[in-house]
N, C-alpha and C positions, 0 to 999 in steps of 0.2 A: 524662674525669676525674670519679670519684664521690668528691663530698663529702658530709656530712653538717651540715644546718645546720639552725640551733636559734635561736630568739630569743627571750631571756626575758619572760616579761611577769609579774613580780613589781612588784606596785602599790611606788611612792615614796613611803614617808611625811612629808608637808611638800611634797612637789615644788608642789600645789597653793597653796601660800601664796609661791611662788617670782613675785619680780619681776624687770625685767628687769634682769642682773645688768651692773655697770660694770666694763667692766677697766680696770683703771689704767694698764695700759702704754700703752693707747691714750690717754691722757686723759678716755677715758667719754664716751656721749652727752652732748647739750646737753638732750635729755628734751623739746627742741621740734621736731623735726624741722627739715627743712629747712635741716639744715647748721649750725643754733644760730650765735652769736656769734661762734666762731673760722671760722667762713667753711667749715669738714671737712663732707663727704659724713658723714650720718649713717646708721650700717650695721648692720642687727641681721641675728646670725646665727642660727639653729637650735640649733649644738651647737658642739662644740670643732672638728669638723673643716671645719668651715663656717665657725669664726670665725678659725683660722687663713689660711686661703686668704687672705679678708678683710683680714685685718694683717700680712698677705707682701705681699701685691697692692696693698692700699693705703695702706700705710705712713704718711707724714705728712698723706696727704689726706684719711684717713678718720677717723672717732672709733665706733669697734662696740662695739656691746652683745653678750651671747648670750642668751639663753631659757634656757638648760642651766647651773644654777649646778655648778662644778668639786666633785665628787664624788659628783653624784646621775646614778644611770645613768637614760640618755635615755629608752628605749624607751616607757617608759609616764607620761612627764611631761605634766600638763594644767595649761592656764592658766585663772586667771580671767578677767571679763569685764575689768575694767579692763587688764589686758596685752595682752589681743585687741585693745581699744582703743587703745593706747601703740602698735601696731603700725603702724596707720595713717598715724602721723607720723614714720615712720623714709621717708628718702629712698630706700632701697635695702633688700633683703630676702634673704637669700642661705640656701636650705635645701635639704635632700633627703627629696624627696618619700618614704613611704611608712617613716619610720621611726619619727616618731612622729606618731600621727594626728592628736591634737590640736592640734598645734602646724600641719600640711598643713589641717584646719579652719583655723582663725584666720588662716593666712596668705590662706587663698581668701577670706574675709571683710572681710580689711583693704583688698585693691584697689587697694597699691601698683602705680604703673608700673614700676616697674623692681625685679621681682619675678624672680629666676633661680632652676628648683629644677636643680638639678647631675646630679640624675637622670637629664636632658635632656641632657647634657653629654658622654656617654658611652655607651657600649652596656652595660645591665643582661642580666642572666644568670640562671638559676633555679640554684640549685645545689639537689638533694635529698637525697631519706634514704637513698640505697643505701647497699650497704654498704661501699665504699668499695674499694681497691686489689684490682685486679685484676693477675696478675702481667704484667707488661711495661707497665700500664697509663698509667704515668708518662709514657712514651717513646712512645707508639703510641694517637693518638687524643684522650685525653685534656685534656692543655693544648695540643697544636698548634691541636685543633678551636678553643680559644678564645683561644689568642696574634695577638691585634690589633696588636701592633707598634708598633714605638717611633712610626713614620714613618703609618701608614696607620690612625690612630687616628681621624681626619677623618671619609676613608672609612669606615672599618668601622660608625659610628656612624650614617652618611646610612643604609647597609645594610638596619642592624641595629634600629634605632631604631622598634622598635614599640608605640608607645604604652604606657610605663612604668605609663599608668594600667590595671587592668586586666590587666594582670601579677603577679596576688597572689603566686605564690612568687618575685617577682625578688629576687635579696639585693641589700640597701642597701650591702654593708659596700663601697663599691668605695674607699675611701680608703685600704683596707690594699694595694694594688695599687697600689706607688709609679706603674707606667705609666700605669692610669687616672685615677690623683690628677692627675699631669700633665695628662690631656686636659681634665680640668675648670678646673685651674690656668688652660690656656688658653680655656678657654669663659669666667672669669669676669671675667678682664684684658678681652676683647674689650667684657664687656657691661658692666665697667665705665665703660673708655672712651666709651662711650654715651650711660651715666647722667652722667660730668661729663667732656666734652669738652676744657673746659680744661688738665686734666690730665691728656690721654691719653698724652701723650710720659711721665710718669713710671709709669703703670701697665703699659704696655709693657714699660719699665725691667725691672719688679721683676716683672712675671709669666717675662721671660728669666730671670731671675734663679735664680728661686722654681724654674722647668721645670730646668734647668742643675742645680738642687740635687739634685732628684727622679730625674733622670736618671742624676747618678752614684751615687745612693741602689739605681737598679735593678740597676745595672752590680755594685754589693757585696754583694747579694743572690743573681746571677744567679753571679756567680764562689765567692763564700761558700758555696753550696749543691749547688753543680754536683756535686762526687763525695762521697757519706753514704753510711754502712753501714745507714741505711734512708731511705725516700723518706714511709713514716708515722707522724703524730703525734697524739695525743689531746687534748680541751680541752674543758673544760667549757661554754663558751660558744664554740660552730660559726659564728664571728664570721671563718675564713680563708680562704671556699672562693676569693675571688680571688686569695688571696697563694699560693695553695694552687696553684691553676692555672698561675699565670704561674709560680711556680719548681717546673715539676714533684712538686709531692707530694702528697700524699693526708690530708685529714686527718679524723678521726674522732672525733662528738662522744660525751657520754657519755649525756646523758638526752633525754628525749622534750620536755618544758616550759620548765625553764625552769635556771640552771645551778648554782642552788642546792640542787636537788631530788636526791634519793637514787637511784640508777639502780636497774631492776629487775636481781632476782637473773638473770634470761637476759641483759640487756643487761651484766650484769658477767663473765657467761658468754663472749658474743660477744669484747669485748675482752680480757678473756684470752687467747683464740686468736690475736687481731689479733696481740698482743701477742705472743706466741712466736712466732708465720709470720714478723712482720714484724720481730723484734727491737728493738720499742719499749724506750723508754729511762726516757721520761716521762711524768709527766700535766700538760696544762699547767692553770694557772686563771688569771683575773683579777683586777685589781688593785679594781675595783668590786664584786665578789661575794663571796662568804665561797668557800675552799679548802676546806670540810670533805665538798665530793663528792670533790676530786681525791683528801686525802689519804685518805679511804674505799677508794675506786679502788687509788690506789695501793699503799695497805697489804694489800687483798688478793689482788692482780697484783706483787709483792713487787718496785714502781717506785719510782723520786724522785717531786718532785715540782717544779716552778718555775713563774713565770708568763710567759705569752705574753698582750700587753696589747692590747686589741682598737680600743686609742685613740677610746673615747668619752668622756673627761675626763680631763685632766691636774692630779694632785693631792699633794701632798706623799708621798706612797705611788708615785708615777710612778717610774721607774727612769728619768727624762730628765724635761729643760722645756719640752720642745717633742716638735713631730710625729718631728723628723729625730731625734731623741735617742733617744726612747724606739722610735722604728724600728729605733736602732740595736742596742738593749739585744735586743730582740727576736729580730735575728738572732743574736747572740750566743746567745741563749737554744736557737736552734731549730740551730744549729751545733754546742752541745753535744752535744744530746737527742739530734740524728739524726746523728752521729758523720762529721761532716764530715773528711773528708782533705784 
C-alpha cells in the first residue's frame, strides 16, 4: 500500500496560553491529583482521542482532563511551565507519543507512574510519499502486508514493536484504524486496571464494551467499502494511511507541508491524472483546517468537494459527538466519493 502522508505544522495561535481544559461530562479534574475529593482516578489525556479511550474505559471512575482544548489542531500545541507542572499531579496520563512534541516533553518531565503512550500499544507503521495506487495494488501486497487482524493484534505488536522512539516517519494517526484503536482500547483497560485495582471488574466491563463497539464499527467499514468504482481518494491532510490500509484503498495527499498550503502547479498536475486513471470523485478536507486547498484542487480537476475528519477534536463543526459518530459520517462520506455498490 502506497500512501501519502503529510502532517501539518501550522503554529496555533493561543494553544500556548491553553490550560488544562475540564470536560464536563466527566465532572472535571479535582486539579489535586490523586483522585481529588470524589475518590475518581484522575486522568489527563493528550488529545481527544486519547481522552475518549479514557471516558469509555473509565466511565464513573475516572474524572479526565485533555491538553488539547476542542478546536485547536494538536500537532503543534505547547505548554507552559505551569501545565507541565499540573501534569505531575494527575494520577494517570494517557498519550501518544510522537504527535505532538511538546506535550511527549512534559509528559517525560512530569514522571507520572502510570504513564501509557498508546504508541506502545500497537504496531506503528511509516506510510510515505510514493505515489500511491498501483494497479491491482489494493488486492496484492499492499494492505495484506499490513492487515494485523482482528485476533492477532497481540502478536503482531510483540513482532512488530520496534521502538516507536526512533521511528521518525511512523504515522501517529492509528486511531483512524477502528482495529488498532481497539488493540489500544485493550492496552489501556489492562493498565488501567493496574493504576486502580479496585476497580478493575468495571474497567474490563467497558473496555468489552468499548472493543464490541470498534469491532462492529470495522465490520461496516470493511462491508461498506468492499465493492467502489474506485479504491482512491484525495485529502488535504494524509491523516488515512491506516484507514487507508486496513480497507483496501489508496489515498492521496495534496501538498508537501502542511494542508492549508496551495499545491504546486506539478503536484496539481500529478492529481489530475490520478484523478482520470482512478476516477476520483472528490477532494476531501478537514473540519480543523480551511478547504480553500481542496476547493483550489477541486475547481481545477473539475471535482466536489466534502470532508473526511481526521478526528483530532470534536467541535461544533463535527458531523457526530463522538469518535463512533463522526466515524460514521466519515464512511458515509468516503462510500459516496468512491462510489460504493
Amino acid at each position: 500500500m502506497n500512501v501519502r502522508r503529510l502532517i501539518p505544522t501550522t503554529a496555533v495561535a493561543g494553544a500556548v496560553t491553553l490550560g488544562l481544559v475540564t470536560l464536563s461530562a466527566c465532572g472535571g479534574p479535582s486539579g489535586s491529583g490523586s483522585g481529588g475529593a470524589d475518590g475518581k482516578l484522575s486522568v489527563v489525556a493528550s488529545f481527544y482521542p486519547m481522552q475518549y479511550l479514557a471516558e469509555q474505559i473509565g466511565g464513573d471512575h475516572v474524572s479526565v482532563s485533555t491538553l488539547t482544548k476542542p478546536g485547536v489542531e494538536p500537532h503543534d500545541l505547547e505548554l507552559k511551565p505551569r501545565q507541565i507542572g499540573a501534569l505531575g499531579d494527575a494520577d494517570y496520563i494517557l498519550y501518544l507519543k510522537g504527535i505532538q512534541p511538546a506535550v511527549d516533553d512534559a509528559i517525560a518531565q512530569a514522571g507520572v507512574k502510570n504513564t501509557v503512550d498508546a504508541a506502545t500499544l500497537t504496531a506503528m507503521e511509516e506510510h510515505g510519499t510514493s505515489t500511491g495506487h498501483e494497479e491491482g495494488g489494493h488486492e496484492e501486497g499492499g494492505h495484506e502486508a499490513h492487515d494485523h487482524g482482528h485476533e492477532e493484534g497481540a502478536a503482531e505488536h510483540e513482532q512488530h514493536d520496534h521502538a516507536h522512539e526512533g521511528e521518525a516517519g511512523a504515522d501517529p494517526h492509528i486511531w483512524l484504524d477502528p482495529v488498532k484503536y481497539a488493540e489500544v482500547a485493550k492496552g489501556v483497560g489492562a493498565s488501567l486496571e493496574k493504576a486502580d485495582p479496585d476497580n478493575a471488574a468495571a474497567y474490563r466491563k467497558n473496555t468489552d464494551a468499548l472493543v464490541k463497539k470498534l469491532t462492529a464499527l470495522d465490520t461496516r467499514f470493511e462491508t461498506g467499502l468492499k465493492n467502489t468504482t474506485t479504491r482512491t481518494f484525495i485529502t488535504t491532510h494524509s491523516a488515512f494511511g491506516y484507514l487507508a490500509e486496513r480497507y483496501h484503498l489508496d489515498q492521496e495527499g495534496i501538498s508537501g507541508v502542511d494542508p492549508e498550503s496551495e499545491p504546486s502547479p506539478a503536484r496539481v498536475k500529478q492529481l489530475q491524472a490520478t484523478a482520470k486513471k482512478d476516477k476520483v470523485s472528490t477532494v476531501f478536507f478537514e473540519t480543523l483546517a480551511s478547504d480553500r486547498t481542496a476547493k483550489t484542487l477541486a475547481k481545477d480537476t473539475g471535482l466536489r468537494t466534502d470532508v473526511l475528519d481526521p478526528l483530532e477534536g470534536i467541535t461544533d463543526k463535527s458531523r457526530g459527538a463522538d469518535y463512533i459518530e463522526v466515524m460514521e459520517a466519515n464512511l458515509a462520506a468516503l462510500k459516496k466519493a468512491l462510489g460504493a455498490r
